[in-house]
Every structure is written in C-alpha cells, then in structure tokens.
PDB file of N, CA, C and O in Angstrom:
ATOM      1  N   UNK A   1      55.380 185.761 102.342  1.00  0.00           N
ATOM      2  CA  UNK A   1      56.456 185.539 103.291  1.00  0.00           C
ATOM      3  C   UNK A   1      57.345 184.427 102.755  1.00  0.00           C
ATOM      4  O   UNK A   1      56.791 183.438 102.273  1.00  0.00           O
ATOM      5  N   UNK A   2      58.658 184.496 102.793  1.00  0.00           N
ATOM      6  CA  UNK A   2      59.811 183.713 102.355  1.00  0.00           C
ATOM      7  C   UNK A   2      60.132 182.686 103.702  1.00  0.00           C
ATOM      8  O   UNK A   2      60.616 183.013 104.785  1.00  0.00           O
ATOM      9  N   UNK A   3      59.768 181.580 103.325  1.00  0.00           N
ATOM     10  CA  UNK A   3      60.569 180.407 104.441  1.00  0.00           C
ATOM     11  C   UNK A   3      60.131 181.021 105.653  1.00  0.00           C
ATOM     12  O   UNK A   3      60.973 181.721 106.216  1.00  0.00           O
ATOM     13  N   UNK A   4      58.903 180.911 106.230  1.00  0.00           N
ATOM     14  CA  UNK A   4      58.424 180.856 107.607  1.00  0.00           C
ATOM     15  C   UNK A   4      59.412 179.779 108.568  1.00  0.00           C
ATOM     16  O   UNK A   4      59.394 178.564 108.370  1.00  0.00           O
ATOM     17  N   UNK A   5      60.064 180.276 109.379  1.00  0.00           N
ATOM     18  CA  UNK A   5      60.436 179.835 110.782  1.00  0.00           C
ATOM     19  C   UNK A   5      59.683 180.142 112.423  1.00  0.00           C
ATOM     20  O   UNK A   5      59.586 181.082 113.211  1.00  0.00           O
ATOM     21  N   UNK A   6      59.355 179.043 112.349  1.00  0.00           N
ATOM     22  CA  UNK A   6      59.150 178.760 114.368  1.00  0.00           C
ATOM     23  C   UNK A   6      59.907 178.731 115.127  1.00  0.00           C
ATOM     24  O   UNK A   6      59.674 177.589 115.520  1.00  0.00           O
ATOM     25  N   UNK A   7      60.966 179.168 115.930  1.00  0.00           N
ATOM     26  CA  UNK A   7      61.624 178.624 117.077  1.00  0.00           C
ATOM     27  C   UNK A   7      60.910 178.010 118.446  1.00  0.00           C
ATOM     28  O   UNK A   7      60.012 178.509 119.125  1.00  0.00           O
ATOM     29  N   UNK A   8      61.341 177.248 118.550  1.00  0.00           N
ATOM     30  CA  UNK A   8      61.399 177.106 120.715  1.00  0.00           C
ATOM     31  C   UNK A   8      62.310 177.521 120.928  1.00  0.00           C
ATOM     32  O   UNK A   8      63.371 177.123 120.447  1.00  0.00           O
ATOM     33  N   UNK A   9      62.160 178.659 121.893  1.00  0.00           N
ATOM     34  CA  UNK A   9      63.600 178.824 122.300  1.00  0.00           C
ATOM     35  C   UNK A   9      63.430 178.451 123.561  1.00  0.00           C
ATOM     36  O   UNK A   9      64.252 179.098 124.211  1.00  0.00           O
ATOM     37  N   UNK A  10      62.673 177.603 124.431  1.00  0.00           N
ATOM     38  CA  UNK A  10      62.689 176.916 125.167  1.00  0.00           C
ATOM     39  C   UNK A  10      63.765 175.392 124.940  1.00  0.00           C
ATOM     40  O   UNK A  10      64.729 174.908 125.535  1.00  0.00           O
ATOM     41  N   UNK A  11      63.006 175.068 123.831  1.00  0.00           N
ATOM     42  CA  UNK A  11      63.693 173.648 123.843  1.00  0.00           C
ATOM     43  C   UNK A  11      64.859 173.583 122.676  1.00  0.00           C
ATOM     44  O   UNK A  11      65.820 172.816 122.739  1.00  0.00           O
ATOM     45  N   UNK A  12      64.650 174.379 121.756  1.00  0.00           N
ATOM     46  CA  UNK A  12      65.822 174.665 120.419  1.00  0.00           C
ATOM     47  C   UNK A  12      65.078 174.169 119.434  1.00  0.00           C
ATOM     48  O   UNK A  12      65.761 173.733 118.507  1.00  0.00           O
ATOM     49  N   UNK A  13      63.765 174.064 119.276  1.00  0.00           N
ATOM     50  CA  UNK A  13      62.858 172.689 118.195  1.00  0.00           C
ATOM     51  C   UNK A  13      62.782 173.992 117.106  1.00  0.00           C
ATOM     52  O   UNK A  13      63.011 175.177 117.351  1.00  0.00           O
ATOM     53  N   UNK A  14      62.419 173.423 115.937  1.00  0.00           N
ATOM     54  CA  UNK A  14      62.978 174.733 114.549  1.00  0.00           C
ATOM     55  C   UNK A  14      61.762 173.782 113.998  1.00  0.00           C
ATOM     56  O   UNK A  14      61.668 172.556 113.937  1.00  0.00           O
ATOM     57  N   UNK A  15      60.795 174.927 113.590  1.00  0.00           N
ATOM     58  CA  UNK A  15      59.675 174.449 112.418  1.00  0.00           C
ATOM     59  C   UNK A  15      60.344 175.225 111.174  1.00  0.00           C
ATOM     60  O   UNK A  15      60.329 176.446 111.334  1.00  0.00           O
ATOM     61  N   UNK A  16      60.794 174.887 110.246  1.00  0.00           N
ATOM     62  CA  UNK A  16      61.055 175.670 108.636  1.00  0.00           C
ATOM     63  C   UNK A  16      60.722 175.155 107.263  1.00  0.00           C
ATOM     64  O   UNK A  16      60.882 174.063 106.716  1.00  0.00           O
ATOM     65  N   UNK A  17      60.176 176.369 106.866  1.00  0.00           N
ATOM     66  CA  UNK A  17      59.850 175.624 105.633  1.00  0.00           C
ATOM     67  C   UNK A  17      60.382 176.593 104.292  1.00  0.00           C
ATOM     68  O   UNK A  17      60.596 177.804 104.346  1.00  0.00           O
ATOM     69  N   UNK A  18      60.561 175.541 102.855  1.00  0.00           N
ATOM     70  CA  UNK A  18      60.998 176.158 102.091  1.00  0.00           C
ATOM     71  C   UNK A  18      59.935 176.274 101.388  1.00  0.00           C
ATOM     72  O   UNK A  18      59.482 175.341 100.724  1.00  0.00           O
ATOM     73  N   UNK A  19      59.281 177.721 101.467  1.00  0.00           N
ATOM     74  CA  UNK A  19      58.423 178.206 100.623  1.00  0.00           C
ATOM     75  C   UNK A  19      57.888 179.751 100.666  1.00  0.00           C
ATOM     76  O   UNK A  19      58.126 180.483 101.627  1.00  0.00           O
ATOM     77  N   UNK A  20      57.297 180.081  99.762  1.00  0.00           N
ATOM     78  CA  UNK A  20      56.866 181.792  99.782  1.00  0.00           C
ATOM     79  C   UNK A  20      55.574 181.697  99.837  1.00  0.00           C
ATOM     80  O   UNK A  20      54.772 180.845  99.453  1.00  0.00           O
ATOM     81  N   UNK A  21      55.484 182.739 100.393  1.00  0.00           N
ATOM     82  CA  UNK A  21      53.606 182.847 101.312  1.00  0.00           C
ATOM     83  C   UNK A  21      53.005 184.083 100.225  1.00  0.00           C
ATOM     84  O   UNK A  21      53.489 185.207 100.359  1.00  0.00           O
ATOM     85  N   UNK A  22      52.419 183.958  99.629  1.00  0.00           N
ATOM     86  CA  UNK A  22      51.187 185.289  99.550  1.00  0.00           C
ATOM     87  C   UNK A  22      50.927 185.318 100.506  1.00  0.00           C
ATOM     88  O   UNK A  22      51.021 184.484 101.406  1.00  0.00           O
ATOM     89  N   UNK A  23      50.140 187.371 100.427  1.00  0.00           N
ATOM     90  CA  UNK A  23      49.983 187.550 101.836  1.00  0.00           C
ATOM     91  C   UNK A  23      48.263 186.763 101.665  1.00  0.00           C
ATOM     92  O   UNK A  23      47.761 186.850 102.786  1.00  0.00           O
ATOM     93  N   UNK A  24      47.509 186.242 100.937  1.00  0.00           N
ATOM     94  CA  UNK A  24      46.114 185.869 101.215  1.00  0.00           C
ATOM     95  C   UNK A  24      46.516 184.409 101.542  1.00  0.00           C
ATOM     96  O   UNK A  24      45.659 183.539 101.390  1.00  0.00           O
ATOM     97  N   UNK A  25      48.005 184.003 102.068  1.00  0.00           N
ATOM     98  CA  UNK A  25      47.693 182.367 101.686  1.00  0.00           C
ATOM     99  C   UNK A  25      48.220 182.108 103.019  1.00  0.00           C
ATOM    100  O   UNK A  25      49.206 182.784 103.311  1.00  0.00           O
ATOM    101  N   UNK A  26      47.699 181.099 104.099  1.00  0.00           N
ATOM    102  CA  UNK A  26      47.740 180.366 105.416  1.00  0.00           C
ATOM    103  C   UNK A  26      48.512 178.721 105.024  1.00  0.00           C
ATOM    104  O   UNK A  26      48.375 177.876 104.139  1.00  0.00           O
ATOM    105  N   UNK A  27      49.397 178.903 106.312  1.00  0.00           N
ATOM    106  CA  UNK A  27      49.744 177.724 106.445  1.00  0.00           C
ATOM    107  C   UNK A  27      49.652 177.404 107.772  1.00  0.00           C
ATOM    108  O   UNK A  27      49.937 178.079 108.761  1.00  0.00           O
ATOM    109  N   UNK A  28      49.163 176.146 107.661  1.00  0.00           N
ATOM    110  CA  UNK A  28      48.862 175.740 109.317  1.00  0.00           C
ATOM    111  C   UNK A  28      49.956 174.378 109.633  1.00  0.00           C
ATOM    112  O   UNK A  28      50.177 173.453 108.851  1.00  0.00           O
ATOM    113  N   UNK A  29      50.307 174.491 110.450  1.00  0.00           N
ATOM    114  CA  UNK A  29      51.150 173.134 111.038  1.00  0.00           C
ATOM    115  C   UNK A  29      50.822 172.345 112.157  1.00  0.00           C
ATOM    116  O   UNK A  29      50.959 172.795 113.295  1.00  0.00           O
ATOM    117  N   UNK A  30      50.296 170.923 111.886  1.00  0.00           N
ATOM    118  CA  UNK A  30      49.769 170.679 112.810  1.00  0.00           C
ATOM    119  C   UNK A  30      50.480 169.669 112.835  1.00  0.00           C
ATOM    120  O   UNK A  30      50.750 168.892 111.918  1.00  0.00           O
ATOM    121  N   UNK A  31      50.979 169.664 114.519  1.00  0.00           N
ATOM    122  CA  UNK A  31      52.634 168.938 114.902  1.00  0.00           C
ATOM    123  C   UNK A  31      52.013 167.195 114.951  1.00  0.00           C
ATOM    124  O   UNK A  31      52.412 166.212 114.327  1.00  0.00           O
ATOM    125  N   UNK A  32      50.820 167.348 116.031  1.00  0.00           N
ATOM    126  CA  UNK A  32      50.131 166.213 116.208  1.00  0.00           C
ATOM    127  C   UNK A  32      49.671 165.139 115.256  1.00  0.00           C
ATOM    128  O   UNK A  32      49.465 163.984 115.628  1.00  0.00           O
ATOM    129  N   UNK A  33      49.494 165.613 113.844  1.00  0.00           N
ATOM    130  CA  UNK A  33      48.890 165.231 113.018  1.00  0.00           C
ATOM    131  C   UNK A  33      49.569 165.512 111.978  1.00  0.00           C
ATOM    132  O   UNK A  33      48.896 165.644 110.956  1.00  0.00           O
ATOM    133  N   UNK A  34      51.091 165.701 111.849  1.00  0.00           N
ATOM    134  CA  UNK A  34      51.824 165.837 111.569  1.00  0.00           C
ATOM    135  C   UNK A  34      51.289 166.494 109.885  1.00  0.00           C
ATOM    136  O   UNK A  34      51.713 165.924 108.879  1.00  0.00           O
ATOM    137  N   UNK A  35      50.814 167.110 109.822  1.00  0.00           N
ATOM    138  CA  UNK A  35      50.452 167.889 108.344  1.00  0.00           C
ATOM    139  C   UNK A  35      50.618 169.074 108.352  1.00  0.00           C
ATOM    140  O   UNK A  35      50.858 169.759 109.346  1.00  0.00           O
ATOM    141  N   UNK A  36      50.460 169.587 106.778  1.00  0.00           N
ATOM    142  CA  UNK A  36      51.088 170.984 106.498  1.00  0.00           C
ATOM    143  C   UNK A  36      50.399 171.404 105.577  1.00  0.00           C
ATOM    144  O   UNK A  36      50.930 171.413 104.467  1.00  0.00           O
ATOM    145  N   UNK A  37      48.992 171.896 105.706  1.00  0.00           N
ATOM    146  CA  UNK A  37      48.636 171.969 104.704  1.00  0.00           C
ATOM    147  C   UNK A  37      48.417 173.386 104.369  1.00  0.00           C
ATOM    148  O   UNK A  37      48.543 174.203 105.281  1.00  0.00           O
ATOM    149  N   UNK A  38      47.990 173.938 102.749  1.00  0.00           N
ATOM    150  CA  UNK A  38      48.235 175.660 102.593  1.00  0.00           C
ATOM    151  C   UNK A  38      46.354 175.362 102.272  1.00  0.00           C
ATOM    152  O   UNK A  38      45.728 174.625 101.510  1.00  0.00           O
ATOM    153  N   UNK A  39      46.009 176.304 103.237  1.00  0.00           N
ATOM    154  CA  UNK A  39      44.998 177.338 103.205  1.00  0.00           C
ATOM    155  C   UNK A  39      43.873 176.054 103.586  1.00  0.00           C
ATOM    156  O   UNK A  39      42.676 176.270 103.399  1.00  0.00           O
ATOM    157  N   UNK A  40      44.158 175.221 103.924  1.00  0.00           N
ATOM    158  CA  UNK A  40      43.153 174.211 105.168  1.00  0.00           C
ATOM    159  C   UNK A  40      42.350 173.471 103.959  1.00  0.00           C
ATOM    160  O   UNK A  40      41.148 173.217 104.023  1.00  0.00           O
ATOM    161  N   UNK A  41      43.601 173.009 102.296  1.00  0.00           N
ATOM    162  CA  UNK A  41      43.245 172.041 101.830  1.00  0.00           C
ATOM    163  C   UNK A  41      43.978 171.169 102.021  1.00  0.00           C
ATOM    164  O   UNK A  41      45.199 171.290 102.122  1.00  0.00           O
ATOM    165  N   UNK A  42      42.915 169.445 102.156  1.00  0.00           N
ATOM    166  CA  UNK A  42      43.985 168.495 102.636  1.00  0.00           C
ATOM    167  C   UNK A  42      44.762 168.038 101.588  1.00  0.00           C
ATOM    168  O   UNK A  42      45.685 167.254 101.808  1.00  0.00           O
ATOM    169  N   UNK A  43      44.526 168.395 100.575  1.00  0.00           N
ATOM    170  CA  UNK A  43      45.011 167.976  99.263  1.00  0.00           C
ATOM    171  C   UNK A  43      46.664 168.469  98.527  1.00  0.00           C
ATOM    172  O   UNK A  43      47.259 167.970  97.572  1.00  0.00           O
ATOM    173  N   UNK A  44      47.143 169.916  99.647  1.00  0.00           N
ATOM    174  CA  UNK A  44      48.271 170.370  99.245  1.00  0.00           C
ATOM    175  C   UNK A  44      48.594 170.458 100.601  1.00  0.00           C
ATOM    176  O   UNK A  44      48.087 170.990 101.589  1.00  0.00           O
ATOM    177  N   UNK A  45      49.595 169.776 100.362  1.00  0.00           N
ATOM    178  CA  UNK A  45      50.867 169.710 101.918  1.00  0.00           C
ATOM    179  C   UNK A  45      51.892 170.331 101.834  1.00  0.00           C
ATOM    180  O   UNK A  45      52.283 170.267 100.669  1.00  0.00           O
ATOM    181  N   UNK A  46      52.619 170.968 102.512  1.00  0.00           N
ATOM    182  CA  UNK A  46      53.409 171.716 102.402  1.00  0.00           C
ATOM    183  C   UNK A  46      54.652 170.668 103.091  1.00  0.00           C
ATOM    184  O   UNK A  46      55.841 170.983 103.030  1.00  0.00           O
ATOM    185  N   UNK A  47      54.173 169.391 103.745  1.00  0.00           N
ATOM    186  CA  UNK A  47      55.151 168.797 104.836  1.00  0.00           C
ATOM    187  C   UNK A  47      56.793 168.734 103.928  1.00  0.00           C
ATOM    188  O   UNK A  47      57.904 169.069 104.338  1.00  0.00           O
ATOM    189  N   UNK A  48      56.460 168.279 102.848  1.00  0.00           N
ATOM    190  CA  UNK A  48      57.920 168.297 102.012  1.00  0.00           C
ATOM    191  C   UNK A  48      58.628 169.275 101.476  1.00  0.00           C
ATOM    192  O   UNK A  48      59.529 169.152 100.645  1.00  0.00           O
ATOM    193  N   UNK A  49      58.073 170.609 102.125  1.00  0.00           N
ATOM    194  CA  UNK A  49      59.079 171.935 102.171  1.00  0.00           C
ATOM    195  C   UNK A  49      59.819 172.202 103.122  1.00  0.00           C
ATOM    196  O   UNK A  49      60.802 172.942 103.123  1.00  0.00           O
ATOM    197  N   UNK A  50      59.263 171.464 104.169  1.00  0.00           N
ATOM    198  CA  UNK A  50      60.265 171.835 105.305  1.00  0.00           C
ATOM    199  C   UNK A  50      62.152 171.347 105.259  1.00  0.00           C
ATOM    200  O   UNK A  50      62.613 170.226 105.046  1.00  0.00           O
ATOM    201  N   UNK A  51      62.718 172.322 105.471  1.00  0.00           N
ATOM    202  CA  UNK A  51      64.104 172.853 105.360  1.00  0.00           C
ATOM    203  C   UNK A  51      64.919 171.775 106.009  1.00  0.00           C
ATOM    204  O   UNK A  51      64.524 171.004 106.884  1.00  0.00           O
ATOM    205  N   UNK A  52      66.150 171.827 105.448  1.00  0.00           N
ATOM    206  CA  UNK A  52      67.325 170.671 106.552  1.00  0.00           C
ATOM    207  C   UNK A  52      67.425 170.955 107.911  1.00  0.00           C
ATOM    208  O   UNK A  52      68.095 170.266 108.680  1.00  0.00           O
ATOM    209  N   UNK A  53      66.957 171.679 108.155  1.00  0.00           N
ATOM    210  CA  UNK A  53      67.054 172.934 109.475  1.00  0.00           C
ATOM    211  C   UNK A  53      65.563 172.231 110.030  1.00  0.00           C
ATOM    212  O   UNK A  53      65.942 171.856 111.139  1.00  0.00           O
ATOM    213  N   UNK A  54      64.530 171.941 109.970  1.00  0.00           N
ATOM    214  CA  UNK A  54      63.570 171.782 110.538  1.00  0.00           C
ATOM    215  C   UNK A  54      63.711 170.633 111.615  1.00  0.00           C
ATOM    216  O   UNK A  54      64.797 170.054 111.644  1.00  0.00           O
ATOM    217  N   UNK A  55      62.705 170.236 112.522  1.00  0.00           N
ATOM    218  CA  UNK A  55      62.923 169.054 113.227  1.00  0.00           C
ATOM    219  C   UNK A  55      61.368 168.489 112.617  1.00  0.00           C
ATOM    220  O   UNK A  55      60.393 169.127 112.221  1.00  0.00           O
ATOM    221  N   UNK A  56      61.671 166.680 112.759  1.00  0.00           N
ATOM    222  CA  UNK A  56      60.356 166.389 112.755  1.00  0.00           C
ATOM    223  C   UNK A  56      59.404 167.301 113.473  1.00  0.00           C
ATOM    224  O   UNK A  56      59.654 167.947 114.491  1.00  0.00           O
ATOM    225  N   UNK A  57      57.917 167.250 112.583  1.00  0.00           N
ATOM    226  CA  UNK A  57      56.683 167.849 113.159  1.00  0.00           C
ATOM    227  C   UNK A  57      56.500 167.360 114.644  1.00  0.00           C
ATOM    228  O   UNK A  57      56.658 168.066 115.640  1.00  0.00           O
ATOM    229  N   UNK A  58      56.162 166.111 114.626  1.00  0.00           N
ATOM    230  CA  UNK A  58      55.790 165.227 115.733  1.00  0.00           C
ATOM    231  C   UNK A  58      56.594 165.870 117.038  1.00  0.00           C
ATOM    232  O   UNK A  58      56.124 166.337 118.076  1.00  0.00           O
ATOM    233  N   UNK A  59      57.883 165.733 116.642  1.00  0.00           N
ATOM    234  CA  UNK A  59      58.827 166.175 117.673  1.00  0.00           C
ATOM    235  C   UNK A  59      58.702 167.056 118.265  1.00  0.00           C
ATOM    236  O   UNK A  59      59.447 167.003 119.244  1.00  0.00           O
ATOM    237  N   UNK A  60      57.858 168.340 118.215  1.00  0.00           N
ATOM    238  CA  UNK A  60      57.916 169.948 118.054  1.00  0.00           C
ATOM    239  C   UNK A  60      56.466 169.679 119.204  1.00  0.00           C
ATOM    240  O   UNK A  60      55.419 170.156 118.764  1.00  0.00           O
ATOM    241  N   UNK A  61      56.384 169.136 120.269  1.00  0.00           N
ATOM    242  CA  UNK A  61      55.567 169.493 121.189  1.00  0.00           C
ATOM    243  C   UNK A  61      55.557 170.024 122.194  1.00  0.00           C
ATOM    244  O   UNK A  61      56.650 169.948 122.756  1.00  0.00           O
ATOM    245  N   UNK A  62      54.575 170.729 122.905  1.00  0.00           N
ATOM    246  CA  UNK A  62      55.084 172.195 123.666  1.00  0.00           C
ATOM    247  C   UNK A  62      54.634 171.544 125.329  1.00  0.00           C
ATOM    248  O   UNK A  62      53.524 171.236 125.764  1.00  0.00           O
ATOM    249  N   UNK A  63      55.890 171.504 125.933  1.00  0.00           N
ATOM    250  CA  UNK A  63      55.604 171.206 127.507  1.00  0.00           C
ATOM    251  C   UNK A  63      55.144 171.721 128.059  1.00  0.00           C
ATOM    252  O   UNK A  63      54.942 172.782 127.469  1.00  0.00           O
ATOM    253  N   UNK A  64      54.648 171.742 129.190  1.00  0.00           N
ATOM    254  CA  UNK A  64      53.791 172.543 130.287  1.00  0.00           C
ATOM    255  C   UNK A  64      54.856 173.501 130.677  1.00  0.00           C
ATOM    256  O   UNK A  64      56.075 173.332 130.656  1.00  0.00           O
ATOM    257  N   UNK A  65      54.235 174.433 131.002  1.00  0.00           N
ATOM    258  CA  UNK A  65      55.672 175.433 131.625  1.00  0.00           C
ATOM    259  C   UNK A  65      55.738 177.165 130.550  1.00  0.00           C
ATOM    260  O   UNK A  65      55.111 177.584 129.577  1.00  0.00           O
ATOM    261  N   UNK A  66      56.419 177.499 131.085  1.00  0.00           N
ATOM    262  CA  UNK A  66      56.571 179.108 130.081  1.00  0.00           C
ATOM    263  C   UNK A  66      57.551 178.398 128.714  1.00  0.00           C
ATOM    264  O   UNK A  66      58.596 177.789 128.941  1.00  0.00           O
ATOM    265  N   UNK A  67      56.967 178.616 127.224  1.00  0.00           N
ATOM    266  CA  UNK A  67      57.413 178.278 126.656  1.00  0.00           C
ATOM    267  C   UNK A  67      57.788 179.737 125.088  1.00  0.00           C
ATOM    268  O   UNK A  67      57.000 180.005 124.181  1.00  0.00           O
ATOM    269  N   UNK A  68      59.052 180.301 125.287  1.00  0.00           N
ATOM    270  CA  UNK A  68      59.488 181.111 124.429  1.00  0.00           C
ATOM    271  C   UNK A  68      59.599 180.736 122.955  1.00  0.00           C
ATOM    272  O   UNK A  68      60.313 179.849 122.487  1.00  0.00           O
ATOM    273  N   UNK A  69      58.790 181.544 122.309  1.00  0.00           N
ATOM    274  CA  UNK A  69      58.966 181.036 120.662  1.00  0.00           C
ATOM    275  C   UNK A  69      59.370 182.227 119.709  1.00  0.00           C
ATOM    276  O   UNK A  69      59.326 183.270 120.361  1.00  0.00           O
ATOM    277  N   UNK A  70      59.674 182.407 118.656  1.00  0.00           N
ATOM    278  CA  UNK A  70      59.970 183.151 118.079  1.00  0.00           C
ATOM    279  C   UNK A  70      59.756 182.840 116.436  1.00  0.00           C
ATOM    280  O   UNK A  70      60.211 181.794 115.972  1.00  0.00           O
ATOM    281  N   UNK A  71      59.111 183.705 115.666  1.00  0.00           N
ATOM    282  CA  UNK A  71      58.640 183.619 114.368  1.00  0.00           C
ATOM    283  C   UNK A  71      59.138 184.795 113.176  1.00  0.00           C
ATOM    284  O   UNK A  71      58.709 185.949 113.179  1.00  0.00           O
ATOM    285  N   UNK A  72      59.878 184.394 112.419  1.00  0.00           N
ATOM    286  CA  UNK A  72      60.646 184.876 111.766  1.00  0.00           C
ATOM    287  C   UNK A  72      60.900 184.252 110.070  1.00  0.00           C
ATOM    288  O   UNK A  72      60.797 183.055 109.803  1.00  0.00           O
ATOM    289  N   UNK A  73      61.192 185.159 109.196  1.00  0.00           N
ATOM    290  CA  UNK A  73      61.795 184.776 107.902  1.00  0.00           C
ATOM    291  C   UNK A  73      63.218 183.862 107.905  1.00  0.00           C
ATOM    292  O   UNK A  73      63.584 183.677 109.066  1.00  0.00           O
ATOM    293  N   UNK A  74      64.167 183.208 106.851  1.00  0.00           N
ATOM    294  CA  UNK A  74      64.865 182.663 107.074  1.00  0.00           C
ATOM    295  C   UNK A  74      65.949 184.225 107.668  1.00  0.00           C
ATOM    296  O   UNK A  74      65.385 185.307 107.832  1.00  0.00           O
ATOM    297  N   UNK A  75      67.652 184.047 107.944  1.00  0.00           N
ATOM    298  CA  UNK A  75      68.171 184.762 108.005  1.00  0.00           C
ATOM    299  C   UNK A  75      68.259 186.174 106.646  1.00  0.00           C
ATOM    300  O   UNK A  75      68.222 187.403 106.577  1.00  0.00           O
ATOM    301  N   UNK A  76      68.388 185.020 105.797  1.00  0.00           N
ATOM    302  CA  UNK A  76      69.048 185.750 104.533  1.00  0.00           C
ATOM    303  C   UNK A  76      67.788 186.669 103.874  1.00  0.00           C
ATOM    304  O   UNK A  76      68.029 187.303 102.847  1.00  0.00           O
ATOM    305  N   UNK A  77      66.601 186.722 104.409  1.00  0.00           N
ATOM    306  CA  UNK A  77      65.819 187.597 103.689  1.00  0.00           C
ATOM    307  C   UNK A  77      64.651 188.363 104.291  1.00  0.00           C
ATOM    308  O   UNK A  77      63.961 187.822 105.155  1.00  0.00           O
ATOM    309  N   UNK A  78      64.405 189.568 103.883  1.00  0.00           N
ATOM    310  CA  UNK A  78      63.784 190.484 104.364  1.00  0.00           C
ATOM    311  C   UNK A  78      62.619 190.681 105.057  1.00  0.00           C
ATOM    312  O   UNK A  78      61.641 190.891 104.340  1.00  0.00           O
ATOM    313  N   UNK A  79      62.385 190.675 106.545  1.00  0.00           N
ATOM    314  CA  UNK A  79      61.208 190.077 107.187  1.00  0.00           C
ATOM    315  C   UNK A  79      59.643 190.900 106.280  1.00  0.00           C
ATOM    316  O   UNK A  79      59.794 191.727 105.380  1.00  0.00           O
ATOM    317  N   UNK A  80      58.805 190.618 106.582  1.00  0.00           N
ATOM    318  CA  UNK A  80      57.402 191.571 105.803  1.00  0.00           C
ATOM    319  C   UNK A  80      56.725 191.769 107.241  1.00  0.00           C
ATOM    320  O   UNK A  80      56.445 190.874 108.039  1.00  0.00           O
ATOM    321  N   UNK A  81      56.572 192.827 107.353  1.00  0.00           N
ATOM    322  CA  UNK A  81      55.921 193.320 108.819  1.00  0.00           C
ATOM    323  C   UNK A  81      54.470 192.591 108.782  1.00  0.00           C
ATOM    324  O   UNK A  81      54.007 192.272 109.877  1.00  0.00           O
ATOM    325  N   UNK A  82      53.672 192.284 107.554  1.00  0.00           N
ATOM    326  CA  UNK A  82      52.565 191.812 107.606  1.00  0.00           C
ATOM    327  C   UNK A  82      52.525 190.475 108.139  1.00  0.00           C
ATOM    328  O   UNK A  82      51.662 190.005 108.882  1.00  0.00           O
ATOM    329  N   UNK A  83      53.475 189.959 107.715  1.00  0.00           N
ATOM    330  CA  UNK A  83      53.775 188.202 108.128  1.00  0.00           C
ATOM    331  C   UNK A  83      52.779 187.914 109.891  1.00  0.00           C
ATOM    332  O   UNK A  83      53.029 188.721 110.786  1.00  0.00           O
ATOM    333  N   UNK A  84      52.219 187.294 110.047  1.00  0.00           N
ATOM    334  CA  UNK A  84      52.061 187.053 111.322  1.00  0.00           C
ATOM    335  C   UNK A  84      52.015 185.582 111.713  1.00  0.00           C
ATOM    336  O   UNK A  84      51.843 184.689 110.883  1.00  0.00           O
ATOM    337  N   UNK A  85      52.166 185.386 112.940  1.00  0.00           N
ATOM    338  CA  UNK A  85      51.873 183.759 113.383  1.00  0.00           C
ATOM    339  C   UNK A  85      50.783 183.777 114.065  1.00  0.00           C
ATOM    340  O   UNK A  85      50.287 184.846 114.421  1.00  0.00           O
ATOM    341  N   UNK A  86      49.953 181.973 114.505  1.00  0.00           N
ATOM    342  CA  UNK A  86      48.756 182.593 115.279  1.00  0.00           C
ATOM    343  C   UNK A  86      49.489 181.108 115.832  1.00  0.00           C
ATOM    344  O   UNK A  86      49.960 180.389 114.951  1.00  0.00           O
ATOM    345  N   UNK A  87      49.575 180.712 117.054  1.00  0.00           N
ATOM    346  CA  UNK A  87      49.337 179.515 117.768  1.00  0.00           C
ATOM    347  C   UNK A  87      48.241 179.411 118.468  1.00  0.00           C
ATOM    348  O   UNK A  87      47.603 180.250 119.103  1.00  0.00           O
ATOM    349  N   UNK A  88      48.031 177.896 118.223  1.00  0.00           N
ATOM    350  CA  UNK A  88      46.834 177.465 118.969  1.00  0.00           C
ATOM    351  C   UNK A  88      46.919 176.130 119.628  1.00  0.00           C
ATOM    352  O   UNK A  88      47.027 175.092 118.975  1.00  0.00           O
ATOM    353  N   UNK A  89      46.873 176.166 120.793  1.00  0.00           N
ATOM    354  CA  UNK A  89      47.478 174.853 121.801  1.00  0.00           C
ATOM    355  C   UNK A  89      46.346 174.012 121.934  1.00  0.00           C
ATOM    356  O   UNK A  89      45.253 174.541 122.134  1.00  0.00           O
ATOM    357  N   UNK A  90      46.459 172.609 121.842  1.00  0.00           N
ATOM    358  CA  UNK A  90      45.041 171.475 122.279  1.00  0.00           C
ATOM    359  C   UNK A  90      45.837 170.459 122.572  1.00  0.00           C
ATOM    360  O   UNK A  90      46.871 170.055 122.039  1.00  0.00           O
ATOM    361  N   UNK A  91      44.940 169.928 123.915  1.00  0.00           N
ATOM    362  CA  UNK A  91      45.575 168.543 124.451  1.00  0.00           C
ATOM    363  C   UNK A  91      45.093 167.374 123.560  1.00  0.00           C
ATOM    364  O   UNK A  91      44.014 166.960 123.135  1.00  0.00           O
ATOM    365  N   UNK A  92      46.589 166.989 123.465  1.00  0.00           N
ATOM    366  CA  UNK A  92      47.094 165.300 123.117  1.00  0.00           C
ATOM    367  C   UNK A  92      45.902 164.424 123.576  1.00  0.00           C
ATOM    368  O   UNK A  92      45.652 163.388 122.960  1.00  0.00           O
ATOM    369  N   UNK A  93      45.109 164.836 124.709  1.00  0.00           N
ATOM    370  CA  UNK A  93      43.820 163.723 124.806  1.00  0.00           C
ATOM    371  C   UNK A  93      42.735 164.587 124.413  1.00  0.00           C
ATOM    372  O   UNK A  93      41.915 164.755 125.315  1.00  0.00           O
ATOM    373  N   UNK A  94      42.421 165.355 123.019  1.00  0.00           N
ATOM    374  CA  UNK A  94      41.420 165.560 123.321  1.00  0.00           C
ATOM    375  C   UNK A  94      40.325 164.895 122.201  1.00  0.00           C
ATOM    376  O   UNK A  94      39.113 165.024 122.373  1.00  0.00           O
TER     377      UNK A  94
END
C-alpha cells in the first residue's frame, strides 16, 4: 500500500504517511505513545514518514461520541482492495 491515510472526519485530524506497504508488512500507530513502528519492531519507526498533511500523533485522539473515519491511499494513487485498517481503542487511564 502507497501512503496509508486515516481521516477523522469527525474532527478533520489526518494520520499520513510517506511510505509503501508490502502486503506481509503492518504498521501500527500508536497516537498515545506516539510511535510508528513497521511490523511491532521497536527498532524501525515509521514516525518520520509521516506527510506535511499529517497532524501530530498525540493530537489524533478519539472523543467519546460517534466518531467517522476513513482509510484510504494518498489521492494520486491506486487504492489495493487488499489494504485494510484495524482500529483498536484503549483508555488514556489504563
């Protein structure tokens, strides 16, 4: 996958990053803990791919309430039906 994008389209918050995914390779973003790492080593971060377009990680936290997101390639290139997102929500106190 080419440049994974997150939207809120609740709040307008933009996760993007500049990079290409094999399909065997995971990236996880973890807003709280502000890391980016590919395939859940702590050793490769992805945090310094993210795009002019991105908002801080930190920033990108999800309020209580119905919250619309949307996951997508950049504009300019061809989505891969395989691409998928997985979110996974945990409280700030836990």
């Amino acid at each position: 996958m080419d440049a994974p994008l997150l939207t809120n389209r609740t709040t307008g918050s933009v996760l993007e990053y500049d990079v290409i995914l094999d399909r065997d390779e995971v990236m996880t973003v973890d807003t709280f803990q502000s890391t980016v790492p590919l395939n859940g080593e702590t050793g490769t971060s992805l945090l310094t791919a993210a795009s002019a377009d991105s908002w801080p990680e930190p920033s990108c936290v999800l309020v209580p309430g119905l919250i619309l997101l949307a996951f997508r390639t950049a504009e300019d290139i061809t989505p891969d039906p395989r691409a998928t997102a997985v979110l996974r929500w945990r409280s700030a106190h836990w």
